[in-house]
C-alpha positions in Angstrom: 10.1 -1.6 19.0 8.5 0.1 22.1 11.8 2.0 22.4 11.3 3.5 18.8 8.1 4.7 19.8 8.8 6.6 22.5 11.8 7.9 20.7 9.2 9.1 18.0 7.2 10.3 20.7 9.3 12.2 21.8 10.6 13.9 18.8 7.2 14.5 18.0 6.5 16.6 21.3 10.4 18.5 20.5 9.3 19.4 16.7 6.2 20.5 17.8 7.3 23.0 20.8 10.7 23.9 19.5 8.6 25.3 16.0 6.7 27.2 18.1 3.6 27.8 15.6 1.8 26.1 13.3 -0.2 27.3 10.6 -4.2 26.5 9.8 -6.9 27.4 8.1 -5.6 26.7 4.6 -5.5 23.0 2.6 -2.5 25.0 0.5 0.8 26.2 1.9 0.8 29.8 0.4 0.5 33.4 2.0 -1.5 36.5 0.3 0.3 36.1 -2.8 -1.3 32.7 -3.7 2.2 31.4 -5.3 2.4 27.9 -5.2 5.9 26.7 -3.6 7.3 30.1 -2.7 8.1 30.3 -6.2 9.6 26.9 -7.0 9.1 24.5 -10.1 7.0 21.5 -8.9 8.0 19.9 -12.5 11.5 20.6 -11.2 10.9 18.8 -7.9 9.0 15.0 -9.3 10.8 15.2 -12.7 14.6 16.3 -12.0 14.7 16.0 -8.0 15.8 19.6 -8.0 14.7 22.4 -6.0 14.4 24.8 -8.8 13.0 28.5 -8.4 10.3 28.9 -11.5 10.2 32.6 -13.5 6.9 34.5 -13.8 7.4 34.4 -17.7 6.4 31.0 -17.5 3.5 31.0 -14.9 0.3 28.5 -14.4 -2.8 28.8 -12.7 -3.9 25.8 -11.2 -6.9 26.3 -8.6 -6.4 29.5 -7.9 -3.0 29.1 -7.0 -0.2 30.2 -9.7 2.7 28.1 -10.2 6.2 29.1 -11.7 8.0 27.1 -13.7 11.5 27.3 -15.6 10.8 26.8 -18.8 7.9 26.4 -21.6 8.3 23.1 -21.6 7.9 22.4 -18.1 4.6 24.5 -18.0 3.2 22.4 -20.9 4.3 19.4 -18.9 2.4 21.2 -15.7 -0.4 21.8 -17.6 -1.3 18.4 -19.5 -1.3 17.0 -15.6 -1.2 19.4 -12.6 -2.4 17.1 -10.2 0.6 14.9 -10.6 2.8 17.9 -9.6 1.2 18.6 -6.8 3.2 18.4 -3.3 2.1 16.1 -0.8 -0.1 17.9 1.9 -0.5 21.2 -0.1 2.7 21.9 0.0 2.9 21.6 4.4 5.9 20.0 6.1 5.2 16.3 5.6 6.9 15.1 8.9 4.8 17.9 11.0 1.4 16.9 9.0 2.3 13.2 10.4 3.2 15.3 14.0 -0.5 16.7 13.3 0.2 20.4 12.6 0.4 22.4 9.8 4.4 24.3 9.4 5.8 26.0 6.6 8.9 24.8 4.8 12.1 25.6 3.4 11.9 25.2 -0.5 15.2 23.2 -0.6 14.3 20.4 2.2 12.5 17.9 -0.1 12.3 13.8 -0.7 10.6 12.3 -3.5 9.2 9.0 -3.5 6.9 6.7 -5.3 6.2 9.4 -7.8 5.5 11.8 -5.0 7.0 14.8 -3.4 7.3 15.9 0.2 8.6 19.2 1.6 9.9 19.7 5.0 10.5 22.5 7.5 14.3 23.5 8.2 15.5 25.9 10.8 18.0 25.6 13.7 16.0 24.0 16.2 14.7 21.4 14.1 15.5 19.2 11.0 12.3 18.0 9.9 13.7 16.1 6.9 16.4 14.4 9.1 13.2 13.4 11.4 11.5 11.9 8.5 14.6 10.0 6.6 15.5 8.4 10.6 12.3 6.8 10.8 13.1 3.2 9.1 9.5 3.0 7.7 8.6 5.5 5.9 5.1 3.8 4.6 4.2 4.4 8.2 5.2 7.9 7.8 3.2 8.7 5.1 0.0 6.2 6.7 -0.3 9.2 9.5 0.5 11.5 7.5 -2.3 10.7 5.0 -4.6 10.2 8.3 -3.7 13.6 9.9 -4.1 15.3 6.5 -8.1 14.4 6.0 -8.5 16.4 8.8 -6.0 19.2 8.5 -6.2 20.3 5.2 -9.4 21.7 6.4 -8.4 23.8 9.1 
């Protein structure tokens, strides 16, 4: 068990340098456009499991923050209940919101579970996903995860 900790630990410290940057000041992961998911259906994430780019034709607002979806009835689905579709930690990579910093994600690097989505960071340093999924517990994952986030989704 100790050995798996310091493995973690140690992957924490790589994910974290190896990224290089990490993003604040925002509870959502969006830049100046204010589009929710870089574009992506969140109806398409919980409901099929797909990574799914959404169309402006069929386009939610939802706190300030528009949301694209890929078709009519997804929107209607969105817009009876947004707050089910939301992504876990505003949209941040899940495994470095457990590291304790805020990273952006690639749209396609995604897990749901218990009726809940997370999004992780890809790039060739780091699998964040493969990170996540190699941790045999994921409830205590998503425990820090959840403890980290009270405090970063307000930076």
């Amino acid at each position: 068990m100790k050995t798996l900790k310091n493995i973690t630990a140690v992957l924490i410290v790589l994910f974290i340098t190896t990224v290089g940057f990490a993003q604040d000041k925002k509870a959502n992961n969006i830049d100046d456009s204010k589009i929710g998911l870089q574009g992506y259906s969140p109806v398409s994430y919980l409901d099929l499991g797909l990574a799914q780019r959404g169309t402006k034709n069929f386009k939610s607002i939802h706190k300030e923050i528009a949301y694209y979806f890929t078709s009519k009835e997804q929107k209607k689905k969105f817009d009876k209940n947004p707050e089910k579709y939301m992504p876990e930690y505003g949209g941040y990579c899940a495994f470095g919101i457990y590291a304790g910093a805020k990273f952006r994600v690639d749209p396609n690097k995604f897990l749901v579970s218990d009726g809940k989505y997370y999004l992780f960071l890809n790039d060739v340093e780091v699998d964040a996903m493969q990170l996540w999924i190699g941790e045999k517990d994921e409830s205590k994952l998503v425990s820090k995860a959840d403890s980290n986030w009270k405090t970063l989704k307000t930076k």
